[in-house]
C-alpha positions as CSV (number, residue, x, y, z in Angstrom):
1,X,8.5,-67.0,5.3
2,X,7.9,-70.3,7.1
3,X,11.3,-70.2,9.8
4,X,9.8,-73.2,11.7
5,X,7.0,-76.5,11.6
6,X,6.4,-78.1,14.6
7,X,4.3,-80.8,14.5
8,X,4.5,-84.7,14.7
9,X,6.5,-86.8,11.9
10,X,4.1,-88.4,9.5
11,X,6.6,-90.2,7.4
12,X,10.6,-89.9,7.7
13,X,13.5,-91.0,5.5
14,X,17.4,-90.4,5.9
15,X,16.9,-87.5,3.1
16,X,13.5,-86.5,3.5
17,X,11.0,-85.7,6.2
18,X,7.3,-85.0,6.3
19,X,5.8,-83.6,9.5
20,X,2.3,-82.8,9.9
21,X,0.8,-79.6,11.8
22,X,-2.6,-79.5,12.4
23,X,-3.6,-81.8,9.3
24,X,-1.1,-80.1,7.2
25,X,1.6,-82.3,5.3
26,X,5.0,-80.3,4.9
27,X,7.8,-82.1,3.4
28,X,11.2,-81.5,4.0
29,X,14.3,-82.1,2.8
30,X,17.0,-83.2,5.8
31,X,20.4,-84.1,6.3
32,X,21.4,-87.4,7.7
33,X,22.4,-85.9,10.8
34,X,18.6,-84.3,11.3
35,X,17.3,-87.7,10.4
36,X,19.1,-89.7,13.0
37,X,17.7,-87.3,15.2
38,X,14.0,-87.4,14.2
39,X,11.4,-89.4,16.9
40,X,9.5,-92.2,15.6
41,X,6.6,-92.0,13.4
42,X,3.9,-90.0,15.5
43,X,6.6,-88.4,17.3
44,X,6.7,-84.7,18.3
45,X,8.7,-82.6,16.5
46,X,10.2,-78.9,15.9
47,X,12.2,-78.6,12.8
48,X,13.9,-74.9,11.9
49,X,13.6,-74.7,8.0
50,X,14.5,-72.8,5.1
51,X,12.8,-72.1,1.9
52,X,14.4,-72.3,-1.1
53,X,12.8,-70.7,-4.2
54,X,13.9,-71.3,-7.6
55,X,12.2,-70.6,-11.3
56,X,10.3,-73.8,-11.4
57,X,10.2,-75.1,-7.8
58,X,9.4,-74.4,-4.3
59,X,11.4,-76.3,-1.8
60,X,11.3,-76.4,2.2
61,X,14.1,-77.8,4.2
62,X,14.6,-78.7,7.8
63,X,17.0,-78.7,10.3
64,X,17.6,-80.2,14.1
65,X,18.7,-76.8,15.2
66,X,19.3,-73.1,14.5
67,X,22.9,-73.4,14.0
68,X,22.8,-76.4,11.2
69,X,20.6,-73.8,9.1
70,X,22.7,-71.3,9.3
71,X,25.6,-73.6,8.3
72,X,23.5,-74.7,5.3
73,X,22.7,-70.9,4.8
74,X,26.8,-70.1,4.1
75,X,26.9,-73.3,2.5
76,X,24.6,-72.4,-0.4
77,X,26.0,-69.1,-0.5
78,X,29.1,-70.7,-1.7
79,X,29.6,-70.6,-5.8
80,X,28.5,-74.1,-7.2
81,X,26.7,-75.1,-4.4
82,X,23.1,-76.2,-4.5
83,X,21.3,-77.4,-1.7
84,X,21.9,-81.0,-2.3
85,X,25.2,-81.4,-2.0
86,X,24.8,-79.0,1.4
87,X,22.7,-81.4,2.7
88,X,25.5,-84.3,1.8
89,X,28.0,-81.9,3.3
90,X,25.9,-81.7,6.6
91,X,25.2,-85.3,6.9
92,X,29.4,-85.9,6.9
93,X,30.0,-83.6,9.8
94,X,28.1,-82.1,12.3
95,X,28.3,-78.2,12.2
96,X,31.3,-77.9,15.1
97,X,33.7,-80.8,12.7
98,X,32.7,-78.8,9.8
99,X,33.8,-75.6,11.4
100,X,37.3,-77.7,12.4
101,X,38.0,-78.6,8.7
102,X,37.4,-75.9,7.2
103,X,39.7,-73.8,9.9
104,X,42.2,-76.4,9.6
105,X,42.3,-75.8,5.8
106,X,41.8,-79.7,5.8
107,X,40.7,-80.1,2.0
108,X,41.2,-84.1,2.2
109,X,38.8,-84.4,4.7
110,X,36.5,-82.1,3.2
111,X,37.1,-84.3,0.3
112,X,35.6,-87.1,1.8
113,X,31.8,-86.0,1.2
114,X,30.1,-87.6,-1.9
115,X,29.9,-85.6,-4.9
116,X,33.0,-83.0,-3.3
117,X,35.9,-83.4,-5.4
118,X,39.3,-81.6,-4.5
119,X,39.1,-78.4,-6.3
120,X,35.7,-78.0,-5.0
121,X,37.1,-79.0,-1.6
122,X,40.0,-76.2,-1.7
123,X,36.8,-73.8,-3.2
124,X,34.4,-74.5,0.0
125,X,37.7,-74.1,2.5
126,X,38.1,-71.2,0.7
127,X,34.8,-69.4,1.0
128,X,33.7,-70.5,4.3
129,X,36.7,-69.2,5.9
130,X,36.3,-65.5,5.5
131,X,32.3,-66.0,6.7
132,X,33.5,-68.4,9.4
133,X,35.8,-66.2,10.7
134,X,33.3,-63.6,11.1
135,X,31.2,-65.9,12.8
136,X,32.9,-68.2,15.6
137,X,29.8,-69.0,17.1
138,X,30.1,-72.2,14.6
139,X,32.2,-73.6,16.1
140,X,29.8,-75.1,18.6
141,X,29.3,-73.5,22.3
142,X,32.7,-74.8,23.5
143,X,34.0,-71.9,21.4
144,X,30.8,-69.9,21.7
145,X,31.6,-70.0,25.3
146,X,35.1,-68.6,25.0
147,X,33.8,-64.6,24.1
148,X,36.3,-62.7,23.3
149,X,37.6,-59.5,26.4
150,X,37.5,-56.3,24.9
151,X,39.9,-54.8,23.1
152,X,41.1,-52.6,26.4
153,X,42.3,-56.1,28.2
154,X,45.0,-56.9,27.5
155,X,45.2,-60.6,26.8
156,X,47.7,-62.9,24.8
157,X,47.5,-64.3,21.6
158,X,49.1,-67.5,21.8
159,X,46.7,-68.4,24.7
160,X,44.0,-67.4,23.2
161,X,45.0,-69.9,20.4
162,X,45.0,-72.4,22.8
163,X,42.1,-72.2,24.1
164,X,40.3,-72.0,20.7
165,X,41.7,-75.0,19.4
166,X,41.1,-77.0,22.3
167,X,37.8,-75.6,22.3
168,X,37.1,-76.5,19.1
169,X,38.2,-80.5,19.4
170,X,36.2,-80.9,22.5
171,X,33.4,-79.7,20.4
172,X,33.8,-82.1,17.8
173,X,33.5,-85.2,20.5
174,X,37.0,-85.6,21.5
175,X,37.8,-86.3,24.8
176,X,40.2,-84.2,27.1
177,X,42.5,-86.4,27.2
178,X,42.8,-87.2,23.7
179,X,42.7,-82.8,23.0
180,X,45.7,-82.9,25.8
181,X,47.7,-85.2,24.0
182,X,47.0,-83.7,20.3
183,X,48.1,-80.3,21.5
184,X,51.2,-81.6,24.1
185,X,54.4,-79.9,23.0
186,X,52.2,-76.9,21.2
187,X,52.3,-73.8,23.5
188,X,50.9,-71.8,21.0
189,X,53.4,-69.2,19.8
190,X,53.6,-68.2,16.4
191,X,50.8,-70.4,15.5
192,X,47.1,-69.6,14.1
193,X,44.3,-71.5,15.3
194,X,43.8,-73.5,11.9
195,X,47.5,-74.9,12.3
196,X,47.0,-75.7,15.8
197,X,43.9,-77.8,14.8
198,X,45.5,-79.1,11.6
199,X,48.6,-80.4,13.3
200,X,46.3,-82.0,16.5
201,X,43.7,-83.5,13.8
202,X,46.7,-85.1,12.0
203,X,47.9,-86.7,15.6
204,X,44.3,-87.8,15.7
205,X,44.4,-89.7,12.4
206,X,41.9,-87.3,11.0
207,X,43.8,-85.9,7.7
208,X,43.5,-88.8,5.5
């Protein structure tokens, strides 16, 4: 299993990358965001990948960081969804907005990816829920950051709530201003995360 190429970039597109180690040509399929971040032709590179195997082809994908492939590993995992139209999904948000929408329950704005339509919206919310609340780690290392105390500390929910939410906005490139003012008047109680960051996304002009 090949987990990782590094090499220098031989020949790049926004879909499609092809990085040469030691006279060897791989070639990758990439998301937009991976693209964007690829150096110039000649440029040193190390891409994670995953391959996938099928019947009649052999396919190797690549990925900025460890945390995208892992995304695009629960994204595939999902019924209906090939690696294609993961690699769309990851080009529309970067793994921490992803992890936002889909714990917001935001279906619209999952709907917004090419080739996404609603049902398969509510479908993918569905699914990547359950694994993503397994996994908050996701959720970028704002949220990584915030480790949950052991079960013998006492600690409060609504808080904790808090914290996640704001955690998760400040990982998807909002300021702290603009998090302070999409949560004002919350404190919290009653409230799951994914309603905290629904309500604050909506204040942002994020659920169209």
């Amino acid at each position: 299993m090949i987990s990782q190429l590094h090499g220098t970039v031989a020949e790049a597109t926004p879909s499609m990358a092809v990085i040469d180690v030691n006279g060897v040509g791989f070639e990758l399929g990439i998301s937009g965001t991976t693209a964007a971040g690829l150096p110039q032709v000649g440029g040193e590179v190390l891409l994670y990948t995953r391959m996938v195997v099928r019947e009649d082809s052999c396919t190797l994908f690549g990925f900025a960081s460890k945390d995208e492939r892992t995304m695009f590993d629960k994204l595939v995992a999902v019924s209906g969804v090939g690696a294609k139209l993961a690699l769309a999904i990851l080009t529309t948000f970067s793994v921490p907005q992803l992890y936002a929408v889909v714990m917001a329950e935001d279906d619209k704005g999952m709907a917004t990816v090419p080739g996404v339509g609603k049902k398969t919206a509510q479908r993918l919310i569905l699914e990547l829920k359950g694994a993503f609340s397994k996994d908050r780690s996701l959720a970028g290392s704002a949220v990584a950051a915030s480790i949950p105390l052991p079960l013998d500390v006492a600690r409060p929910v609504a808080p904790n709530a808090m914290d996640d939410a704001s955690a998760a906005l400040l990982s998807m490139g909002f300021t702290p201003a603009e998090v302070s003012l999409a949560l004002s008047g919350y404190d919290g109680a009653d409230m799951r995360v994914e309603d905290l960051l629904a309500a604050a996304l909506k204040r942002l002009g994020m659920d169209a």
